[in-house]
N, C-alpha and C positions, 0 to 999 in steps of 0.2 A: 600314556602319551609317549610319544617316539621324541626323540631328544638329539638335532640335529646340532651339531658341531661344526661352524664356519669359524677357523681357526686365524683365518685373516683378518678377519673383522672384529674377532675376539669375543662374537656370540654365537650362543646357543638359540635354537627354533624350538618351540615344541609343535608336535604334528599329533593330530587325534588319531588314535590306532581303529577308533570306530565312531559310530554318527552316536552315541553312548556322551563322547567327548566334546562334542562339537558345542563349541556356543551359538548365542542367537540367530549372529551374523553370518556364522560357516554353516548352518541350519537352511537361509536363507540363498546360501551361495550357493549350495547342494541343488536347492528346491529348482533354482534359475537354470542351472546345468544339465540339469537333470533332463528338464523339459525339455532343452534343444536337444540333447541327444535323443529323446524320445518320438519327437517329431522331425528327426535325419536332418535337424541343420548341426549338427558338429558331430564330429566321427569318435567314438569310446577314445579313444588317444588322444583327440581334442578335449575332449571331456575332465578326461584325468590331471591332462596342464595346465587344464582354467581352473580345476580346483587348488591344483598345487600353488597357483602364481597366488592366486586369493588366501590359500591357506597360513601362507607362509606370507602376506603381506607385503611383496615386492611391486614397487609401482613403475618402475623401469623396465622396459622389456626389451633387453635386445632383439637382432634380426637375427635369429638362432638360424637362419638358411646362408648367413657368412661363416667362410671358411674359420674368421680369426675368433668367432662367438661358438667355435665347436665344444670347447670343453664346458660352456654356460649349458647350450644346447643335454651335454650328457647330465652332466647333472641335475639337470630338470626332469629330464626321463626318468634317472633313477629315483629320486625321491616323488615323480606320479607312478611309478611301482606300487606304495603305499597307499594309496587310495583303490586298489583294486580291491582291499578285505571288508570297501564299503560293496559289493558288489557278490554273486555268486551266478556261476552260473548253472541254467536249465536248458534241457535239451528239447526244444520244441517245434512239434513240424518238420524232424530228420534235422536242425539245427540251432546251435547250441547259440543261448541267447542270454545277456548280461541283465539279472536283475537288480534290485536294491533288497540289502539286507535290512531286517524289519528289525533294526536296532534305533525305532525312534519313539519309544514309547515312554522318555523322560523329557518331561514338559520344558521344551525352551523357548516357548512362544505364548508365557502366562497372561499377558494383554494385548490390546493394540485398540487405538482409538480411529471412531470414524463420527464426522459429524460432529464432533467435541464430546461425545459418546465414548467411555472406555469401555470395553468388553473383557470380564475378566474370564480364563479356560481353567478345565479343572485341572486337580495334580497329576503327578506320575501317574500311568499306567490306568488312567480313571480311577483312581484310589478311592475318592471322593464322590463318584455320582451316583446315583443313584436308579435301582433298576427299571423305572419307565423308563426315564432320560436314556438310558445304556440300549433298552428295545430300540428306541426309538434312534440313535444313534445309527445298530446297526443295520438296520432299516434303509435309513437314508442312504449309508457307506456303499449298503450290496446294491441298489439302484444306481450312484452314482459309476458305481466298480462295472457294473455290467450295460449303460448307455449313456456314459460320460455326459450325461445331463447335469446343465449349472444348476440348474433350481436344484435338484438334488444335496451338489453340493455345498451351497449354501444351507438348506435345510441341516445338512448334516453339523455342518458349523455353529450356526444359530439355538442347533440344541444343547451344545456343550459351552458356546461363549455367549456369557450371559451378561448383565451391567449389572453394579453393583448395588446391595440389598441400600434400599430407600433408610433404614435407621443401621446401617455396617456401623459408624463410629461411636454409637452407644451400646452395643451388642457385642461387639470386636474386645469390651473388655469385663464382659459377663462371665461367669465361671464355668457355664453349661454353651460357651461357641461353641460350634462344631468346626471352627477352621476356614469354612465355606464362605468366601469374600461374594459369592454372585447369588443372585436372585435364585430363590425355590426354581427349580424349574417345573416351568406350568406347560404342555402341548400346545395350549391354545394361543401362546405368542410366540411362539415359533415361525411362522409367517410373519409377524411385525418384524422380527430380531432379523430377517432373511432378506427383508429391502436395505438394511445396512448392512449385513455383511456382502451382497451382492460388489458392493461401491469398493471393498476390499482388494488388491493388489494379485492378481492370481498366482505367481510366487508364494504369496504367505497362505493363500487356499490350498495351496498344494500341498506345501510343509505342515498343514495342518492336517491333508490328507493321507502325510504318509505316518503323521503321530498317530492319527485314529486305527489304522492299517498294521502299525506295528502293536498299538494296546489290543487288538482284539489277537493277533499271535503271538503274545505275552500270554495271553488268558487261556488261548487254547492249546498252547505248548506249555505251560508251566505244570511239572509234574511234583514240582514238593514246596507248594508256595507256602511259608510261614505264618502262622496264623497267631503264635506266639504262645509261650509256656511250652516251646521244645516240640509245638505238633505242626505237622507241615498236612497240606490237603496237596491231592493229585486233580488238578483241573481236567486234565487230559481225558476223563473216562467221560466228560459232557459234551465233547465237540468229535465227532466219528468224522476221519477225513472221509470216509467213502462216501458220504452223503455230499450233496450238492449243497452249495451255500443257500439258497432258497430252504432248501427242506430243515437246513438248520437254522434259519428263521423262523422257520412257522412251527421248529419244535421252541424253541426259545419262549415265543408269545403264546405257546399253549401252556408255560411253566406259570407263567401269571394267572391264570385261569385256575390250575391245577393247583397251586398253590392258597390260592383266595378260599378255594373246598376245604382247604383244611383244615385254616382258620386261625394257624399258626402265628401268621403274622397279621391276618384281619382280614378284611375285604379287597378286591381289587387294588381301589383307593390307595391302603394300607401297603398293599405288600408293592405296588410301584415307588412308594416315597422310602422303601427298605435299603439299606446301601446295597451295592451292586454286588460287592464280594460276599456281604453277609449270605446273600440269596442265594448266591452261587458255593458259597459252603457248605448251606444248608443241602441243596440238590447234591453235592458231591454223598455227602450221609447217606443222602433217602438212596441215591444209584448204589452205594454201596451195601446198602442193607438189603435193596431191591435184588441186587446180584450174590448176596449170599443164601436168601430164604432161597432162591430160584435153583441151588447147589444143592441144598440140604434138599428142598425138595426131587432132584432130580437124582440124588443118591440114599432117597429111600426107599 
């Protein structure tokens, strides 16, 4: 956290140095800003003042276009400075262009109620879900990413926020929980769960679209993820940027298939209800052993 000093007033700010830091509400203030800057109603500079005025909780605004409000005016610019390390830019089309960095992939949006409905999401980084659900996830995501279809992304929502399991408070203190506050996830209510998330606020669809967006470049940038007793796995050799997001879908849902053969973890059935890191450990192994027979054999 960046640690502002207003020596007049005799306090300190804190400012999140990244969307890592952000609570629920600066999550949501992000999501809101974000959008008008996306759709050209407020300019990158407007952008960065409406986060700082929100960040920092000031509910007073002066007319920073009066001569006598010029030193309020500077130091609002300087402290939306900070909000640019939420942002990187790319160079696209001969013109360089302000993204969001995919530093959202720590859950700050664990429920929200519709209908008298709570819908609980899973943890950090999909810690928690499991590898249907996670197909099925990115499925929905690369649909919605490539023709901004709402059914999409409510599908995509509806697979990971689920209401809570019918016996949670007799389970919740069994020795064998697994943690998981929300319903098994099942495909086939995935449509029911998507006529109430639709009624959802699209601010918090958003902010939940940039959680899913930053967990799937978690997974595919993480090159020494801990897996614990000192061994780290390299995600990175499962996801080839040069391949199009499609083709690295329909390798992904051939890994279920391929998997099911081998009977390791069981049947289809079986290896969808596997948690999603497990799965994905296990393929780091098989590519890895894949790519060393392939050495020995090409250097004999």
């Amino acid at each position: 956290m960046h640690k502002i000093e207003v020596t007049e007033a005799n306090h300190t700010f804190l400012f999140p140095e990244s969307a890592l830091e952000f609570t629920k509400e600066q999550t949501l203030v992000f999501a809101r800003a974000s959008l008008l800057y996306l759709s050209k109603q407020i300019t990158f500079s407007q952008l960065k003042t409406t986060l700082a005025y929100n960040f920092l909780n000031l509910k007073r605004r002066a007319d920073l276009t009066k001569a006598e409000n010029s030193q309020i005016a500077e130091n609002i610019n300087i402290i939306s400075t900070l909000t640019e390390a939420y942002f990187t830019q790319k160079r696209i089309d001969g013109k360089n262009q302000n993204q969001i960095v995919m530093d959202f992939y720590l859950q700050k949006i664990p429920s929200f109620k519709i209908d008298g409905i709570t819908f609980y999401g899973p943890t950090d980084a999909l810690f928690n879900t499991v590898y249907g659900e996670y197909l099925q996830l990115i499925n929905h995501f690369t649909t919605y990413s490539q023709t901004q279809n709402i059914g999409a992304l409510n599908a995509m929502i509806a697979t990971i926020y689920r209401p809570e399991k019918d016996n949670y408070n007799t389970i919740k203190n069994q020795t064998d929980y697994d943690g998981d506050r929300r319903k098994k996830f099942n495909s086939a209510l995935t449509d029911h769960y998507s006529t109430f998330i639709d009624k959802l606020g699209f601010d918090t669809k958003y902010a939940i679209y940039l959680y899913v967006a930053s967990c799937q470049h978690f997974i595919a940038t993480t090159s020494a993820l801990d897996i614990g007793g000192g061994a780290t796995i390299d995600l990175t050799i499962l996801f080839n940027e040069t391949q199009t997001t499609k083709k690295n879908n329909l390798g992904l849902l051939g890994t279920l298939y391929s998997l099911a053969e081998t009977k390791v973890f069981g049947n289809i059935k079986e290896v969808a209800e596997q948690n999603t890191y497990d799965i994905l450990a296990y393929l780091v192994n098989q590519t890895n052993e894949y790519n060393k027979n392939k050495r020995n054999a090409t250097n004999t």
